[in-house]
N, CA, C and O of each residue as an XYZ file, in Angstrom:
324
protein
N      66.913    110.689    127.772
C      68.143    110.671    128.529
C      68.990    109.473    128.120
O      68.485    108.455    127.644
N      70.204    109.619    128.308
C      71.426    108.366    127.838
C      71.833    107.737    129.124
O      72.118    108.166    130.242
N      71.751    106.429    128.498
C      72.191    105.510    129.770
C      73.656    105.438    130.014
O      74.257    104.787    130.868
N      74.171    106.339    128.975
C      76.067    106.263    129.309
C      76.390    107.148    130.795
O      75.886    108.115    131.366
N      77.234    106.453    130.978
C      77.581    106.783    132.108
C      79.002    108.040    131.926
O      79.966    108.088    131.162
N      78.371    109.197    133.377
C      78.591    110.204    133.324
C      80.481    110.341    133.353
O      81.204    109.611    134.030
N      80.976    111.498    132.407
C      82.457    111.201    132.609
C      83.052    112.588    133.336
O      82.329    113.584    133.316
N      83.756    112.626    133.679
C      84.209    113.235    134.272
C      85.681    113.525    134.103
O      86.307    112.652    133.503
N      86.618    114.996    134.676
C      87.691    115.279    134.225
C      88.506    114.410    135.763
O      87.800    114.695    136.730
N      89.117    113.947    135.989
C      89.892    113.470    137.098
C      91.093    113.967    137.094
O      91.710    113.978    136.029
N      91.851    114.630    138.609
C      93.053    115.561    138.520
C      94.103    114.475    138.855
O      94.047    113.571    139.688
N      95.136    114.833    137.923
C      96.228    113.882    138.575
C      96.863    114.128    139.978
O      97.919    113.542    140.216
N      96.247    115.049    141.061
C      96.684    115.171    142.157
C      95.996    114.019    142.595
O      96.732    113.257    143.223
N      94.012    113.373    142.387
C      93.606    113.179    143.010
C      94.372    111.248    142.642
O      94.833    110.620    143.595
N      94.364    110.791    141.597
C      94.332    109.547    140.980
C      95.093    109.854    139.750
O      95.000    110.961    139.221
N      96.037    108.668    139.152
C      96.541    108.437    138.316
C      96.127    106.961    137.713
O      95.967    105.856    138.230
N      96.004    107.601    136.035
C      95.017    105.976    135.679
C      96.416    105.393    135.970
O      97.447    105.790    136.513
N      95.810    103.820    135.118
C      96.176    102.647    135.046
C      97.329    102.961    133.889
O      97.128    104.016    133.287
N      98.498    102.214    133.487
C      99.651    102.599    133.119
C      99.016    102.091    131.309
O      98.095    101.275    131.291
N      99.607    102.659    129.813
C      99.168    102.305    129.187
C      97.673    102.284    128.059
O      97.468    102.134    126.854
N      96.765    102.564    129.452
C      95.995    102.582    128.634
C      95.209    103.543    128.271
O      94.661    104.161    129.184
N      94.932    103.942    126.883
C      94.292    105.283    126.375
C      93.745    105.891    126.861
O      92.690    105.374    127.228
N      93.907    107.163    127.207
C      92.504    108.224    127.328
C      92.624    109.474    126.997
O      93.501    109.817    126.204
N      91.674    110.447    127.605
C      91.683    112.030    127.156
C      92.589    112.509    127.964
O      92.655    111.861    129.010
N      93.483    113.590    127.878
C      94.240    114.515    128.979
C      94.160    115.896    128.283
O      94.191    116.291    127.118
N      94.029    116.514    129.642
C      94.306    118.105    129.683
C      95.601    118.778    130.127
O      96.084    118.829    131.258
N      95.989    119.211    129.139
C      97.752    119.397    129.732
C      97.970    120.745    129.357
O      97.041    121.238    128.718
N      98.969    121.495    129.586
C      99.505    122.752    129.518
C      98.407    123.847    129.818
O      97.981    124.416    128.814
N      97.938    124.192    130.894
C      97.310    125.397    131.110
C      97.960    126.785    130.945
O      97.997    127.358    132.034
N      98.379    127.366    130.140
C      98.956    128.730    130.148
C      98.286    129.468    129.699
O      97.089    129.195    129.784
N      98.647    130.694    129.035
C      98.231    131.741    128.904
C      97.484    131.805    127.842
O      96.754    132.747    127.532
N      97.766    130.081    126.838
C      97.004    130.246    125.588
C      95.790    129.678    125.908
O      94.797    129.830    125.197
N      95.801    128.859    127.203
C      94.484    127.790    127.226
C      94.957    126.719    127.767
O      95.965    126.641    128.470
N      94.078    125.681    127.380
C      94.538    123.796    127.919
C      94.267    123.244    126.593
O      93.440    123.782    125.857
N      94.984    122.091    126.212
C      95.423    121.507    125.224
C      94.737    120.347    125.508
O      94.854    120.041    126.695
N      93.913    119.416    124.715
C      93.234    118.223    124.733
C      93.480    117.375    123.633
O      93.297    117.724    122.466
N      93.999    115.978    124.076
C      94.176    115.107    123.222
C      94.325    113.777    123.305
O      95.327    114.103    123.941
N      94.331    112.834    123.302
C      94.271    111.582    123.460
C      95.994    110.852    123.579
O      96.967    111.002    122.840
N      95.807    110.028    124.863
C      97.196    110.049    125.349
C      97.500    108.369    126.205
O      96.794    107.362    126.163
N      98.501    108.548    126.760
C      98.440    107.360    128.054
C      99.398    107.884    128.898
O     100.065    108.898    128.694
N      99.443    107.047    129.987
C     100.982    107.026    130.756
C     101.649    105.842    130.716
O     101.100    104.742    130.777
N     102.794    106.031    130.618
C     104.013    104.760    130.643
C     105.036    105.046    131.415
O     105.538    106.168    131.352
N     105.623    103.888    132.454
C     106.293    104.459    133.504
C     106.849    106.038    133.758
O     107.967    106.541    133.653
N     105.293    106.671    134.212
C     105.280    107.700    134.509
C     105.771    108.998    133.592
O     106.143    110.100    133.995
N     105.679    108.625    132.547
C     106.178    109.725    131.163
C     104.345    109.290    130.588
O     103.699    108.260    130.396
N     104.114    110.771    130.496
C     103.068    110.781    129.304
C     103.033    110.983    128.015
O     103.490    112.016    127.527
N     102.523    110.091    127.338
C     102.460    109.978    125.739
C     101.302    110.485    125.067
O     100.094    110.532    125.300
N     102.229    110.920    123.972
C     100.568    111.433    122.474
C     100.122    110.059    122.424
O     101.153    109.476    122.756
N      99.192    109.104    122.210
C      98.512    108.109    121.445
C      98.798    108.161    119.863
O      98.903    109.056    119.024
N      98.863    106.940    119.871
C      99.750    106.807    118.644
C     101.194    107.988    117.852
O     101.759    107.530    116.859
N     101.411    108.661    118.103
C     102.186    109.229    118.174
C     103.850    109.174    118.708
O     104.816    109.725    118.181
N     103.813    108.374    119.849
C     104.802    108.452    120.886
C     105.427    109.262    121.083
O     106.632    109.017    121.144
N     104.961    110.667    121.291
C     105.286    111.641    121.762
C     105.743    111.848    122.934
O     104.996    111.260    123.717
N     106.539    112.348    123.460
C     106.448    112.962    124.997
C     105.549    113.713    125.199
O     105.469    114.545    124.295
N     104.542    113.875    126.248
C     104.246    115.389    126.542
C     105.258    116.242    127.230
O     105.942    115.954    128.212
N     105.233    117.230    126.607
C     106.396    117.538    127.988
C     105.500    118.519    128.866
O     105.709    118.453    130.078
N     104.393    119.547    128.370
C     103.752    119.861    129.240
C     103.140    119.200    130.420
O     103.023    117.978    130.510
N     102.639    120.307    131.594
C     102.305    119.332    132.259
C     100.578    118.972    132.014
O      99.778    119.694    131.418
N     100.313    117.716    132.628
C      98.984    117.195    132.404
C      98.406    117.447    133.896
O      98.943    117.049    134.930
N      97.160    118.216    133.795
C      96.445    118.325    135.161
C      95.360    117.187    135.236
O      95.191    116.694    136.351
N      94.447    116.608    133.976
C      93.480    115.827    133.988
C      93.404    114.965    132.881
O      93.696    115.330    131.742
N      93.073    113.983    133.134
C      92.152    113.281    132.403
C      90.996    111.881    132.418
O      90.379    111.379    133.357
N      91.011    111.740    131.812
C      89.291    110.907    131.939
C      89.604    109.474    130.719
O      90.031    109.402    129.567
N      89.100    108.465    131.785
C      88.707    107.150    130.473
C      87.978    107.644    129.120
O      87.048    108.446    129.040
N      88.791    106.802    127.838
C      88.145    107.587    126.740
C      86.509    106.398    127.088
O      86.406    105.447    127.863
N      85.162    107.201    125.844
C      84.469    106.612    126.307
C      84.334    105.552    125.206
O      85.115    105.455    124.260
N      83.041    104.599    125.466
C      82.871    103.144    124.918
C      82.548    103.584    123.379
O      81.928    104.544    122.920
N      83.264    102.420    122.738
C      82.658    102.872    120.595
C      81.238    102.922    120.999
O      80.695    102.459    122.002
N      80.471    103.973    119.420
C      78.787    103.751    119.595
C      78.941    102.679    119.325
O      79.870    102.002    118.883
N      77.169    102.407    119.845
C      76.617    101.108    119.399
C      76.319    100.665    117.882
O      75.404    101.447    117.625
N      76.468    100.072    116.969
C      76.173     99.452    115.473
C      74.842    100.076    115.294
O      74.544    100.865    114.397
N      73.948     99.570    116.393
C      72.770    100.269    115.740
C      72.229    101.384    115.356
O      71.204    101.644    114.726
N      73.517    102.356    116.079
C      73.163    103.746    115.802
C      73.632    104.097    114.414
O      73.311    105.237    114.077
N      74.332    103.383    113.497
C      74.827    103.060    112.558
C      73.881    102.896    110.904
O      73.426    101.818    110.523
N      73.764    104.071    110.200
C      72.884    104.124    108.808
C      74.054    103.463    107.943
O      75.236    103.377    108.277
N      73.297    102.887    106.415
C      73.530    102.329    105.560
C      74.744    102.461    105.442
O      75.484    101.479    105.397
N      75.325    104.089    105.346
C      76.455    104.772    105.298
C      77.814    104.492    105.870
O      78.923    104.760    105.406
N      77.402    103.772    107.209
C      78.525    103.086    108.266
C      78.728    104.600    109.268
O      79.470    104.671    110.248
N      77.823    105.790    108.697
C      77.899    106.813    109.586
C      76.870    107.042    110.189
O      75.683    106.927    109.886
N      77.694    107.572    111.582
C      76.527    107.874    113.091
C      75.364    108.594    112.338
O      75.638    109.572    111.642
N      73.639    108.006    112.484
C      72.813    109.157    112.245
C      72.677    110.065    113.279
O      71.981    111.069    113.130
């Protein structure tokens, strides 16, 4: 079992993160699906990450991105084994 701690989708009805700083969002639910991608909020306009996009869809969720792996999980390669 992993000692990371469990993440979860959080609705923007219930909580709105902290302004700025990165995470996952789920935005546009329609008819094609929900759209996932890495984002923030800035006075209340949501952004692509790195991008500076608008979203203009709307965003129902999202979640703190999670912590980098650890180094040690890290082969010769510099890639995750």
């Amino acid at each position: 079992m992993s000692d990371a701690p469990e993440r979860i989708w959080i609705s923007v009805k219930d909580r709105l993160p902290n302004e700025v700083n990165p995470m996952i969002l789920i935005y546009s639910e329609d008819e094609f699906g929900s759209y996932i991608n890495k984002g923030y909020l800035s006075l209340n306009t949501w952004y692509l990450a790195g991008q500076g996009l608008i979203v203009k869809e709307k965003v129902t969720h999202w979640m703190p991105l999670p912590d980098k792996p650890d180094k040690q999980l890290e082969g010769e390669s510099g890639l995750l084994k």
